[in-house]
Backbone as XML, in Angstrom:
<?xml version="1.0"?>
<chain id="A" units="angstrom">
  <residue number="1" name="UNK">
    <atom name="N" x="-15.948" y="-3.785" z="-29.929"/>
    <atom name="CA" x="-15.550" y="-3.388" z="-28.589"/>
    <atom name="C" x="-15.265" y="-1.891" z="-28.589"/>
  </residue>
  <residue number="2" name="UNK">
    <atom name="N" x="-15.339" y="-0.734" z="-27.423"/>
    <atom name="CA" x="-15.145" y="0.322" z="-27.194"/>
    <atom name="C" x="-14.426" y="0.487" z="-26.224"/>
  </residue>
  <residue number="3" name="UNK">
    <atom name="N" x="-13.517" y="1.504" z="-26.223"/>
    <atom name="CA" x="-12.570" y="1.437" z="-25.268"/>
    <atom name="C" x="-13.371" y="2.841" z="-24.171"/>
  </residue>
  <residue number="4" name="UNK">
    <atom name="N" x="-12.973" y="3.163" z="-23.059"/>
    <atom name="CA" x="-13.169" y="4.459" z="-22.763"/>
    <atom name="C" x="-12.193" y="5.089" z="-21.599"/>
  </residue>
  <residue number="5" name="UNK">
    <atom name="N" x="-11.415" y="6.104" z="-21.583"/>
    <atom name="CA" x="-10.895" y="6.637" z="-20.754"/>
    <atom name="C" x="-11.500" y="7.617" z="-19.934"/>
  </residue>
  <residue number="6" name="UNK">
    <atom name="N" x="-11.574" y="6.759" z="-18.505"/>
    <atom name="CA" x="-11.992" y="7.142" z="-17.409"/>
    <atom name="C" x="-11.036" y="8.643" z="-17.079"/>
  </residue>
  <residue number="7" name="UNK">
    <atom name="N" x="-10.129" y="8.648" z="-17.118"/>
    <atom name="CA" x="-9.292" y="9.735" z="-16.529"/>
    <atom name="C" x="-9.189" y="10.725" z="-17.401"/>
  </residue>
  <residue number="8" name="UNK">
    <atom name="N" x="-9.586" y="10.765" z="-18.979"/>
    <atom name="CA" x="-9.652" y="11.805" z="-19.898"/>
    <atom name="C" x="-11.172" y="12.312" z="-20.050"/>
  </residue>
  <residue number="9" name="UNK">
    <atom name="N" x="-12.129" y="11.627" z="-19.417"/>
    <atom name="CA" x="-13.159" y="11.726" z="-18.732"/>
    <atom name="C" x="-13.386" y="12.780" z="-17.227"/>
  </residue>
  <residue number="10" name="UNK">
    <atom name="N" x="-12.874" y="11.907" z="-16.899"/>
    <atom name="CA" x="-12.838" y="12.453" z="-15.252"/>
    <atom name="C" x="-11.919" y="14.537" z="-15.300"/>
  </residue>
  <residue number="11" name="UNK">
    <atom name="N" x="-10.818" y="14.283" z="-16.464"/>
    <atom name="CA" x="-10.533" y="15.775" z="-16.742"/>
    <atom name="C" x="-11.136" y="16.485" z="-17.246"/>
  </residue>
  <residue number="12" name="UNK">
    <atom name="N" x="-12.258" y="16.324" z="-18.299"/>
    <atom name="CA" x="-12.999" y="17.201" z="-18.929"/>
    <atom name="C" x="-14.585" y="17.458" z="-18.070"/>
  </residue>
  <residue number="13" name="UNK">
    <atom name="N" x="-14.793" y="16.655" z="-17.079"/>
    <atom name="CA" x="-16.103" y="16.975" z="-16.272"/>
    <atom name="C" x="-15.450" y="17.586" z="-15.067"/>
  </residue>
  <residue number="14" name="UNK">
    <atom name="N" x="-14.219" y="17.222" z="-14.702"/>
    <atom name="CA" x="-13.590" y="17.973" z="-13.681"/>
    <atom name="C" x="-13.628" y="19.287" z="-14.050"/>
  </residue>
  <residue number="15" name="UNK">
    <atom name="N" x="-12.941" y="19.637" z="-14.640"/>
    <atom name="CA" x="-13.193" y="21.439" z="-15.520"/>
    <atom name="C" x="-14.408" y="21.999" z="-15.979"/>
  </residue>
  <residue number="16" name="UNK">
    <atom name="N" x="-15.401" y="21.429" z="-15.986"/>
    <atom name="CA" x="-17.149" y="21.350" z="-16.303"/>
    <atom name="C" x="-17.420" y="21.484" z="-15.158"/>
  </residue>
  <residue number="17" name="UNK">
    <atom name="N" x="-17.319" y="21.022" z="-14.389"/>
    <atom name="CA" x="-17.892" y="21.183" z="-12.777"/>
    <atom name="C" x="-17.353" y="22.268" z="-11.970"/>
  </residue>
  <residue number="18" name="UNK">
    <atom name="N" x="-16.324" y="22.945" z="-12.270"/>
    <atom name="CA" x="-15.750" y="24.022" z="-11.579"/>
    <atom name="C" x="-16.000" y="24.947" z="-12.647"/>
  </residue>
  <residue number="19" name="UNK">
    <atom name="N" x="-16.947" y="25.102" z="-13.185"/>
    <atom name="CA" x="-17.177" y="26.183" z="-13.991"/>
    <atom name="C" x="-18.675" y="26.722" z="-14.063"/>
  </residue>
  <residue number="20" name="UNK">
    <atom name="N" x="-19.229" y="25.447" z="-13.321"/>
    <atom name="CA" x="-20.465" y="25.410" z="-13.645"/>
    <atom name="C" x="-21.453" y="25.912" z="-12.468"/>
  </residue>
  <residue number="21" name="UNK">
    <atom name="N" x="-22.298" y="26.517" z="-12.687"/>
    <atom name="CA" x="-22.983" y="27.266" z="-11.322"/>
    <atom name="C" x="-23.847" y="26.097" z="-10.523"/>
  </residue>
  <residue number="22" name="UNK">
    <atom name="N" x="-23.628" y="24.505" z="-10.805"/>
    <atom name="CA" x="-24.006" y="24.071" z="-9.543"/>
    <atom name="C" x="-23.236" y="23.045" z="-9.369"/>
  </residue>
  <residue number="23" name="UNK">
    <atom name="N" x="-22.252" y="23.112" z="-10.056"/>
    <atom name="CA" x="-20.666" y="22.376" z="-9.212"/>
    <atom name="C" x="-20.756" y="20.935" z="-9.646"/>
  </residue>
  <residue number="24" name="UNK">
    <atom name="N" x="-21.716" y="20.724" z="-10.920"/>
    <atom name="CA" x="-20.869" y="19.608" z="-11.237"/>
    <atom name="C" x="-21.314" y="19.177" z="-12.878"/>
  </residue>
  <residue number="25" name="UNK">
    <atom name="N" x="-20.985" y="18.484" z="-13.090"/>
    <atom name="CA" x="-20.646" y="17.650" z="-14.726"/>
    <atom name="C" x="-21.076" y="16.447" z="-14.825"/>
  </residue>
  <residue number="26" name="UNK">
    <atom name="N" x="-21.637" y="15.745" z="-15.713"/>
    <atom name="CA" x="-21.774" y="13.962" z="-15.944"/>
    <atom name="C" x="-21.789" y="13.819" z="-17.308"/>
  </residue>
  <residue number="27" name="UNK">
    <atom name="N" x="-21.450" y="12.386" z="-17.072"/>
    <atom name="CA" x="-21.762" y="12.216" z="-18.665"/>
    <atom name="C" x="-21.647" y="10.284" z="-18.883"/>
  </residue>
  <residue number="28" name="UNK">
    <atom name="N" x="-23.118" y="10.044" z="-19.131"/>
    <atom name="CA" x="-23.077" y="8.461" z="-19.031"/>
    <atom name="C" x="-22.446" y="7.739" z="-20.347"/>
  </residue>
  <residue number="29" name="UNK">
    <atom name="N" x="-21.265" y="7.138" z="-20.240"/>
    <atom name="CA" x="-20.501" y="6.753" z="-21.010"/>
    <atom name="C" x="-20.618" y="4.796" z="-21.056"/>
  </residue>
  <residue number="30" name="UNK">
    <atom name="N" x="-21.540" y="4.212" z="-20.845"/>
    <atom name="CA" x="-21.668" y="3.141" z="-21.096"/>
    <atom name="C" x="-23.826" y="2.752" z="-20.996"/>
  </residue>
  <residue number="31" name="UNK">
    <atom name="N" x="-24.042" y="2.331" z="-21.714"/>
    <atom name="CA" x="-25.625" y="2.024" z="-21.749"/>
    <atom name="C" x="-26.336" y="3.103" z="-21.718"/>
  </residue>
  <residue number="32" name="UNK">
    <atom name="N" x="-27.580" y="3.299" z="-20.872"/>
    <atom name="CA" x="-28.632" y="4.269" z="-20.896"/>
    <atom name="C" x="-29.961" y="3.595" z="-20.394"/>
  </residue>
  <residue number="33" name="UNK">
    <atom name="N" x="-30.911" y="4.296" z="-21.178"/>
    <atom name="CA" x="-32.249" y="4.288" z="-20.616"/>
    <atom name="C" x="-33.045" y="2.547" z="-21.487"/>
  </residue>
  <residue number="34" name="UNK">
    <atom name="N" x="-31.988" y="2.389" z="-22.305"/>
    <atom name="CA" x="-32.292" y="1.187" z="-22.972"/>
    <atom name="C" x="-31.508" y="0.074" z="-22.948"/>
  </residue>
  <residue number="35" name="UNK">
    <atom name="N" x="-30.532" y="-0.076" z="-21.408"/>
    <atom name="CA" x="-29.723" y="-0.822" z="-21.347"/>
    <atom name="C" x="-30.167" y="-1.199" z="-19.775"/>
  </residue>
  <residue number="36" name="UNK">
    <atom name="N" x="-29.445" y="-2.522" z="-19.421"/>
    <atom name="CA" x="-29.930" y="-3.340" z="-18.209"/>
    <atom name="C" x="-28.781" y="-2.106" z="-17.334"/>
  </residue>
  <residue number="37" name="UNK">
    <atom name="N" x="-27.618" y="-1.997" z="-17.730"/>
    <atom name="CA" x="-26.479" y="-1.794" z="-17.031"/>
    <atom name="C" x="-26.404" y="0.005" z="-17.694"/>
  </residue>
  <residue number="38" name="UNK">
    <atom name="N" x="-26.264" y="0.669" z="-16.467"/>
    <atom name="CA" x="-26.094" y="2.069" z="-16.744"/>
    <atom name="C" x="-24.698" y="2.371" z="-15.998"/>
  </residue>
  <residue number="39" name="UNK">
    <atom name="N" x="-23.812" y="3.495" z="-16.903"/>
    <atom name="CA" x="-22.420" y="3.816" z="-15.918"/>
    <atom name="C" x="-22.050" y="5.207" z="-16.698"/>
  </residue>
  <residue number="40" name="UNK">
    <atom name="N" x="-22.163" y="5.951" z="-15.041"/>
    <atom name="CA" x="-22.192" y="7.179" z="-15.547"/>
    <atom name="C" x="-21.039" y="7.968" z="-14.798"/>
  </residue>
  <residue number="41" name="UNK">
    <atom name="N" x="-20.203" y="8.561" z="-15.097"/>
    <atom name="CA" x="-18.990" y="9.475" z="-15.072"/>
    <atom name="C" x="-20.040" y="10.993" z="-13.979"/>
  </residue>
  <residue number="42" name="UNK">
    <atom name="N" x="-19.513" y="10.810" z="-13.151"/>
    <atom name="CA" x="-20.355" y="12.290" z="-11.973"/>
    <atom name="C" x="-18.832" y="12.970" z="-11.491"/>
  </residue>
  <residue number="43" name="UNK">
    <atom name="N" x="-18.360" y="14.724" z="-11.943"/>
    <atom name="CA" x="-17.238" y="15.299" z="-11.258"/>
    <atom name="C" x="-18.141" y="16.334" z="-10.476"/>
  </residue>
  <residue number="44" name="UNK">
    <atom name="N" x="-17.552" y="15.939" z="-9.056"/>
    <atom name="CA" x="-18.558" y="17.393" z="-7.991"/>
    <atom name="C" x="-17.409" y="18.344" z="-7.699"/>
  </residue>
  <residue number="45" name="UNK">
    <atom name="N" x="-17.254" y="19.784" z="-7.493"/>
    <atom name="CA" x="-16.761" y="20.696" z="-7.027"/>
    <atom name="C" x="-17.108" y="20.389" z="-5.650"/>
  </residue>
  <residue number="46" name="UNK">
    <atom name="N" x="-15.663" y="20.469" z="-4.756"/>
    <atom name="CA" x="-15.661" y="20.829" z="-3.640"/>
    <atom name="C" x="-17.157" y="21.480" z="-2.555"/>
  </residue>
  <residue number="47" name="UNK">
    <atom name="N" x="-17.618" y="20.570" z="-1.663"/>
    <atom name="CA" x="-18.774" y="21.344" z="-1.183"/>
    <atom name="C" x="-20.400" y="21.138" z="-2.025"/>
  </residue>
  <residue number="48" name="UNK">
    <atom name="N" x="-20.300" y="20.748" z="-3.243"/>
    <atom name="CA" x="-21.541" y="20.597" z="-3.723"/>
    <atom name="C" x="-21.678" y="19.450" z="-3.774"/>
  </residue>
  <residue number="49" name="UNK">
    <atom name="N" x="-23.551" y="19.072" z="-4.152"/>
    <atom name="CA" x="-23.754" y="18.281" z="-3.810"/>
    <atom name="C" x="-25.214" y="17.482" z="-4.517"/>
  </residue>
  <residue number="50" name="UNK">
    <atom name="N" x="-25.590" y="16.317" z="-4.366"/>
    <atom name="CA" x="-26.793" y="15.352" z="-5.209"/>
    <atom name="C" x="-27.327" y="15.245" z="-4.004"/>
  </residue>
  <residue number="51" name="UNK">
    <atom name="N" x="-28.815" y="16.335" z="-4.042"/>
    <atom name="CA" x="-29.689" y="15.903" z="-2.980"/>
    <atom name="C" x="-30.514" y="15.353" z="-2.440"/>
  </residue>
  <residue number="52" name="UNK">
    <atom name="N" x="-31.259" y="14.354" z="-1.703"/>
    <atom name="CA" x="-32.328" y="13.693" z="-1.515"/>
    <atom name="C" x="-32.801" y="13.750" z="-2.969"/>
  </residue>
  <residue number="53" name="UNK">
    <atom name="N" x="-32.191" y="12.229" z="-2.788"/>
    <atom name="CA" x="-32.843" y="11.545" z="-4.523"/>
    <atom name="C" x="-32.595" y="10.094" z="-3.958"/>
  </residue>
  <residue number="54" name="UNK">
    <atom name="N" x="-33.839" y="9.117" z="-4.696"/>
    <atom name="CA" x="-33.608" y="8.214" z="-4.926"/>
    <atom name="C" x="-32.856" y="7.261" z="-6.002"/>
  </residue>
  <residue number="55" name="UNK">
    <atom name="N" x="-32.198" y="5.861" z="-5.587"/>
    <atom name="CA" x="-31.910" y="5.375" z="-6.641"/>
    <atom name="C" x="-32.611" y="4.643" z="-7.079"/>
  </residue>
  <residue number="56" name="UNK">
    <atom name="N" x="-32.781" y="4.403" z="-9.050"/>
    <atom name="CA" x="-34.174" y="3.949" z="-9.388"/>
    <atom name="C" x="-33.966" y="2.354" z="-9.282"/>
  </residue>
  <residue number="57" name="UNK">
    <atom name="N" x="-32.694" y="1.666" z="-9.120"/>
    <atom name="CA" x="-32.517" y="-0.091" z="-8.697"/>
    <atom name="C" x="-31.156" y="-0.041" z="-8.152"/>
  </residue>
  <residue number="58" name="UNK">
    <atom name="N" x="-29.921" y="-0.939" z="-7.933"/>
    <atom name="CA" x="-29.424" y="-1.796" z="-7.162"/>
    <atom name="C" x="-27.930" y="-0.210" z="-8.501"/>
  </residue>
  <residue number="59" name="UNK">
    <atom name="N" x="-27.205" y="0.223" z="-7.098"/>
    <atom name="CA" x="-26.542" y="0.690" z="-7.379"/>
    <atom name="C" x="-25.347" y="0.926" z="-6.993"/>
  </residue>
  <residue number="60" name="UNK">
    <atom name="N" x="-24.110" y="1.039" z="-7.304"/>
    <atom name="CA" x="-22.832" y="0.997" z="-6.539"/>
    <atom name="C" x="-22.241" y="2.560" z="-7.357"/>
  </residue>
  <residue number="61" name="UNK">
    <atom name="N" x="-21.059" y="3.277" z="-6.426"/>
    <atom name="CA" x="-20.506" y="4.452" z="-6.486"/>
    <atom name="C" x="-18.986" y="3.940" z="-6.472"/>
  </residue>
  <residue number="62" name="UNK">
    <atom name="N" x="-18.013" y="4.430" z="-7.302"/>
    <atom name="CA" x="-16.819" y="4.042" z="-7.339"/>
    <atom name="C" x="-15.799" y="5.648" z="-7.258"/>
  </residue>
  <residue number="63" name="UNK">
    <atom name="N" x="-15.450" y="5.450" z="-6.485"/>
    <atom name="CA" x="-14.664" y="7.061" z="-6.223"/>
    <atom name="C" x="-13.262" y="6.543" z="-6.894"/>
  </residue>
  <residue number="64" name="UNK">
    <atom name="N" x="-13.101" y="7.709" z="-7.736"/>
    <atom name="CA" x="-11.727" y="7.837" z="-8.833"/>
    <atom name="C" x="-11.194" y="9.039" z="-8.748"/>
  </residue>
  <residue number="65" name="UNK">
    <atom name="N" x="-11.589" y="10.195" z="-7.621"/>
    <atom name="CA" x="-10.917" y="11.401" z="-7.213"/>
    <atom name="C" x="-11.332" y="11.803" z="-6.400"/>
  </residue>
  <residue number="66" name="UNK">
    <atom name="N" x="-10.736" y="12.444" z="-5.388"/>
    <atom name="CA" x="-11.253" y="13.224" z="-4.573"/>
    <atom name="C" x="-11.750" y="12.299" z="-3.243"/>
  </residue>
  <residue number="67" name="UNK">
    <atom name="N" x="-13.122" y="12.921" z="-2.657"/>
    <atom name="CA" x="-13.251" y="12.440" z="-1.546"/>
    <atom name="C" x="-15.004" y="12.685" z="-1.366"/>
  </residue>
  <residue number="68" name="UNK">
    <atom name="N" x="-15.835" y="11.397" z="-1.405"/>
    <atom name="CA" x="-17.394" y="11.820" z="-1.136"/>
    <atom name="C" x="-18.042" y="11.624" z="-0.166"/>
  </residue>
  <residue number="69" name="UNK">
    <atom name="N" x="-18.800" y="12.053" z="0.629"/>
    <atom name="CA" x="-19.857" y="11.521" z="1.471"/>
    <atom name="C" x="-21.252" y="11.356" z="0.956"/>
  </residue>
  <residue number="70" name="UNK">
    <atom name="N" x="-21.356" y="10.369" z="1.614"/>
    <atom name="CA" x="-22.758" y="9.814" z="1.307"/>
    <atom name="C" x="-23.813" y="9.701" z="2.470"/>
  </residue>
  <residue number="71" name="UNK">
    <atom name="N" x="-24.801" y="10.326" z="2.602"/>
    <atom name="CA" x="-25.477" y="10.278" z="3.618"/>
    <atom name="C" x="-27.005" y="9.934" z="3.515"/>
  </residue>
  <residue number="72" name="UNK">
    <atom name="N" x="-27.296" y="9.054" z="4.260"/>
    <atom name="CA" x="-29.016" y="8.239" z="4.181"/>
    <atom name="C" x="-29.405" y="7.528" z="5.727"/>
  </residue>
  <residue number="73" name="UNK">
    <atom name="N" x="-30.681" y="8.004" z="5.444"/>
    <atom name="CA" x="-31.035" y="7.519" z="6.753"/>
    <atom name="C" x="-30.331" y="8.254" z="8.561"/>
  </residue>
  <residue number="74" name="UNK">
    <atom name="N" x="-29.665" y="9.062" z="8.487"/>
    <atom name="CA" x="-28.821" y="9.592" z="9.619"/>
    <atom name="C" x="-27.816" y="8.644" z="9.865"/>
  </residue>
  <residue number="75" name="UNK">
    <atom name="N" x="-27.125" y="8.405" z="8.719"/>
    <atom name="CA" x="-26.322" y="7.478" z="8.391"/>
    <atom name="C" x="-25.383" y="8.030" z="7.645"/>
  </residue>
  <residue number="76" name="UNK">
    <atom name="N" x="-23.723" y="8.414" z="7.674"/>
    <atom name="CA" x="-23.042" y="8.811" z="6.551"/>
    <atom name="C" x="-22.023" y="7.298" z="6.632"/>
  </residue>
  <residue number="77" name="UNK">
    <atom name="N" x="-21.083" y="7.832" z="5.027"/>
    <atom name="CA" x="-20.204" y="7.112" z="4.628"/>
    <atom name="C" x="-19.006" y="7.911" z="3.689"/>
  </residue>
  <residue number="78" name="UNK">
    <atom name="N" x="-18.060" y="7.408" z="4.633"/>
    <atom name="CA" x="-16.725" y="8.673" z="3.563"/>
    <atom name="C" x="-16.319" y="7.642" z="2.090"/>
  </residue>
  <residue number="79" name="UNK">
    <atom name="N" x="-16.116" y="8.135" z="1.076"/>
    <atom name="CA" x="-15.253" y="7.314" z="0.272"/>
    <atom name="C" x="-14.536" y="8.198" z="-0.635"/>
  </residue>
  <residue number="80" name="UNK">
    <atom name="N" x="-13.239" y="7.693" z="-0.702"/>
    <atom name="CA" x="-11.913" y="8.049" z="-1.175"/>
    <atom name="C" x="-11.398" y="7.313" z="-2.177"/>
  </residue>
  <residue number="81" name="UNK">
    <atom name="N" x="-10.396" y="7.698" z="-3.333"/>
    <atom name="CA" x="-9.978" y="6.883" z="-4.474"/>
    <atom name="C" x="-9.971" y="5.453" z="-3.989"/>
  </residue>
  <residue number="82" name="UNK">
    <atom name="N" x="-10.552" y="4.704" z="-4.998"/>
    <atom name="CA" x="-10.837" y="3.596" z="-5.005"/>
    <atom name="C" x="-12.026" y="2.572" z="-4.545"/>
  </residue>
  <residue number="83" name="UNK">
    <atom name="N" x="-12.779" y="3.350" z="-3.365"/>
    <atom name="CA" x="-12.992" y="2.847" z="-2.488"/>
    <atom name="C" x="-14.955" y="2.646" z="-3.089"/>
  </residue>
  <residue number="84" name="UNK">
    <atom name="N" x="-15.883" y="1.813" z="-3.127"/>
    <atom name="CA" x="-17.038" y="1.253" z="-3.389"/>
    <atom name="C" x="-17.761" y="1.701" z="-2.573"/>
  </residue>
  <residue number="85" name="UNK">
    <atom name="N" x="-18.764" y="2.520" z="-2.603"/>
    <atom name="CA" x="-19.797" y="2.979" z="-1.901"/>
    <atom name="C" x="-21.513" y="2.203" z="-2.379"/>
  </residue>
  <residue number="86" name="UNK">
    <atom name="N" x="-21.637" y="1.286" z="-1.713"/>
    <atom name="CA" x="-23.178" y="0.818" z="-2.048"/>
    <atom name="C" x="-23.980" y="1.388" z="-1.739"/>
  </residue>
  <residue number="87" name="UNK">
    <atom name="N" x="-25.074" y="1.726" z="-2.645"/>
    <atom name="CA" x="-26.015" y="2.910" z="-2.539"/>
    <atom name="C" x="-27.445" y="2.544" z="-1.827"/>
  </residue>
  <residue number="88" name="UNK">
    <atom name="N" x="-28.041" y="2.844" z="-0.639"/>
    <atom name="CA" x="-29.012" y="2.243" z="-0.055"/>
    <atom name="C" x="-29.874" y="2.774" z="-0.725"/>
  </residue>
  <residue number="89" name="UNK">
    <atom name="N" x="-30.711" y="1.901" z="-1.130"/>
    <atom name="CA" x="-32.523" y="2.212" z="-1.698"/>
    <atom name="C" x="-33.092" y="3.162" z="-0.598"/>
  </residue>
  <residue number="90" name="UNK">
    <atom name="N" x="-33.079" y="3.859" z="-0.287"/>
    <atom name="CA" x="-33.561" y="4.753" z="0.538"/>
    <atom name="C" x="-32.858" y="6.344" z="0.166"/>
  </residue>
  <residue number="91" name="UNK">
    <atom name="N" x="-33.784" y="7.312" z="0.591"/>
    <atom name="CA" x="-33.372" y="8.189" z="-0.398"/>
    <atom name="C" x="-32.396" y="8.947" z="0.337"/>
  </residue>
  <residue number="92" name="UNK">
    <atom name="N" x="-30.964" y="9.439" z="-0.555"/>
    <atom name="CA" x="-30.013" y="9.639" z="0.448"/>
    <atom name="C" x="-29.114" y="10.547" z="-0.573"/>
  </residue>
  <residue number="93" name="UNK">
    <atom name="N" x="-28.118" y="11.377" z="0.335"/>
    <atom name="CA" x="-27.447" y="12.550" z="-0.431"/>
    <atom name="C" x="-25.856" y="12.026" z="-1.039"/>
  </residue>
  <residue number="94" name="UNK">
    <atom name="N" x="-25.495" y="12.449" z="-1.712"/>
    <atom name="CA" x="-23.829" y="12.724" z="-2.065"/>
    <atom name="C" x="-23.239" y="14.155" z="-2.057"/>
  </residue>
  <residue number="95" name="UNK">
    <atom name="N" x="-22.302" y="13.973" z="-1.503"/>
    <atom name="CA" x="-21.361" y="15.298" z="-1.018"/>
    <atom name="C" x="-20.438" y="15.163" z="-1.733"/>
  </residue>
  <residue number="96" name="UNK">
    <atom name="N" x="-19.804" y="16.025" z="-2.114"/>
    <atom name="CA" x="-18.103" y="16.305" z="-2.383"/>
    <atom name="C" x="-17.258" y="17.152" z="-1.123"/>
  </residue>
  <residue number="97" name="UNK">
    <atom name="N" x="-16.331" y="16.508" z="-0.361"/>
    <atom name="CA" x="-15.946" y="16.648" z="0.717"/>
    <atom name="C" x="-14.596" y="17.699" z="-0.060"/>
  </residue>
  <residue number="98" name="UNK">
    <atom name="N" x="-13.752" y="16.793" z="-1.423"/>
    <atom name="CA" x="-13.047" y="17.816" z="-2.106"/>
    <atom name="C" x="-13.260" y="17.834" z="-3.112"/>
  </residue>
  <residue number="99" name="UNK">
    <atom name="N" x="-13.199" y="18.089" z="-4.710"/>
    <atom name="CA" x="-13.345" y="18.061" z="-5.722"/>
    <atom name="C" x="-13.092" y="16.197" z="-5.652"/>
  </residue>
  <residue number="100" name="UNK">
    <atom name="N" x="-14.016" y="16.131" z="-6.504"/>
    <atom name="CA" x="-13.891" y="14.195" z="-6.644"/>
    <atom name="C" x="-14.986" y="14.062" z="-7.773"/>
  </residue>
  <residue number="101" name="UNK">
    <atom name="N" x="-14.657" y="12.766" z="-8.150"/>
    <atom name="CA" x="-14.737" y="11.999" z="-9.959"/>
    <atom name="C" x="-15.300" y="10.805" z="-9.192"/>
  </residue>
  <residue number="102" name="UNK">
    <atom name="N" x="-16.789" y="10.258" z="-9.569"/>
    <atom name="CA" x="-17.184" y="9.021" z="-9.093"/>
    <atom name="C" x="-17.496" y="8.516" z="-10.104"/>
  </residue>
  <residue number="103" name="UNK">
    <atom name="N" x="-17.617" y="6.959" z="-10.334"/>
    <atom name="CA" x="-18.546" y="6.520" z="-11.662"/>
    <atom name="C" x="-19.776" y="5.418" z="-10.699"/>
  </residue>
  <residue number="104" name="UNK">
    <atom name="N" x="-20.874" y="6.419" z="-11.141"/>
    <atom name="CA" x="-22.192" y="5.765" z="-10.367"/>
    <atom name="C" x="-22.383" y="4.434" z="-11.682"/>
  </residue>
  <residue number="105" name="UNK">
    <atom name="N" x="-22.699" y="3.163" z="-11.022"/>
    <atom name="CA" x="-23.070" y="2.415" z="-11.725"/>
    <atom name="C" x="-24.560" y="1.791" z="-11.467"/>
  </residue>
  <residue number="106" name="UNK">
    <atom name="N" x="-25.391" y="1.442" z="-12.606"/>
    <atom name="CA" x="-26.813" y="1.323" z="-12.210"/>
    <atom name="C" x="-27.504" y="-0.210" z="-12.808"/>
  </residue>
  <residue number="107" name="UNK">
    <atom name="N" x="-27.871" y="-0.740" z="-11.984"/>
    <atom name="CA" x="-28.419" y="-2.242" z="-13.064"/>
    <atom name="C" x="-29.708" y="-1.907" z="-12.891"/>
  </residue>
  <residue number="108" name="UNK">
    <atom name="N" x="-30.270" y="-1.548" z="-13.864"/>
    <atom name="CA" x="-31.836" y="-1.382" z="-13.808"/>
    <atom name="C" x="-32.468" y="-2.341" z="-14.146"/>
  </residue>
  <residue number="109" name="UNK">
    <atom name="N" x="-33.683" y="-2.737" z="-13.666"/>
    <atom name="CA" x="-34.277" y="-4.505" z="-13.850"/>
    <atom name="C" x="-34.929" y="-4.068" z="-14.986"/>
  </residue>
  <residue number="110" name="UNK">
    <atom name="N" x="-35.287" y="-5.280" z="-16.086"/>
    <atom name="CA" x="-35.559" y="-4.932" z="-17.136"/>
    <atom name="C" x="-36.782" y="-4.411" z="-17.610"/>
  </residue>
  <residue number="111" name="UNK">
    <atom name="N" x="-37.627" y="-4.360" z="-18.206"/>
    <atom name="CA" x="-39.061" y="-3.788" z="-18.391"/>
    <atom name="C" x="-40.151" y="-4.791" z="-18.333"/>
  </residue>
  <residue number="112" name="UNK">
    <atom name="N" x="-40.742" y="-4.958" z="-17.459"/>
    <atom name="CA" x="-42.054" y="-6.149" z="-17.851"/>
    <atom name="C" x="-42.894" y="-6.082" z="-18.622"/>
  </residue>
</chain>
């Protein structure tokens, strides 16, 4: 078993992202490109932002700081600590409204 701290996480990409000339930090701390289940640690600086991109399968956003918008389709969505943002298959942006810590989670279907 592995343990991982989200919040000693969330401080060291927080300080990575405000340092960094496009405002933000990640770092996928559970699975990968060879796992069903991907979960990745994202800190945005205030104002910046993940632009028109798709997601590659069935994905959920978990806000652990700060404050994000999510926008698809002429469609937004605010989310704030705690709060689950489901990610529409359609290709759509993330904002940082203030400095905020999300952990994007990804189930990618397996390989045929």
């Amino acid at each position: 078993m592995r343990k991982f701290s989200l919040e000693a996480l969330a401080r060291k990409h927080g300080e990575a992202a405000a340092s960094a000339p496009a405002g933000r930090s990640s770092e996928t701390f559970y699975g990968g490109h060879e796992r069903v289940l991907r979960q990745t640690l994202i800190a945005l600086s205030a104002g910046h932002s993940m632009v028109n991109h798709l997601s590659p399968a069935e994905a959920t956003l978990l806000v652990i700081r700060g404050r994000v918008r999510m926008t698809a389709g002429g469609h937004s969505w605010e989310g704030r600590y705690s709060d689950v943002l489901i990610i529409p298959e359609t290709e759509h942006e993330i904002e940082a409204v203030d400095d905020a810590t999300v952990v994007l989670t990804v189930a990618m279907p397996p390989a045929q």
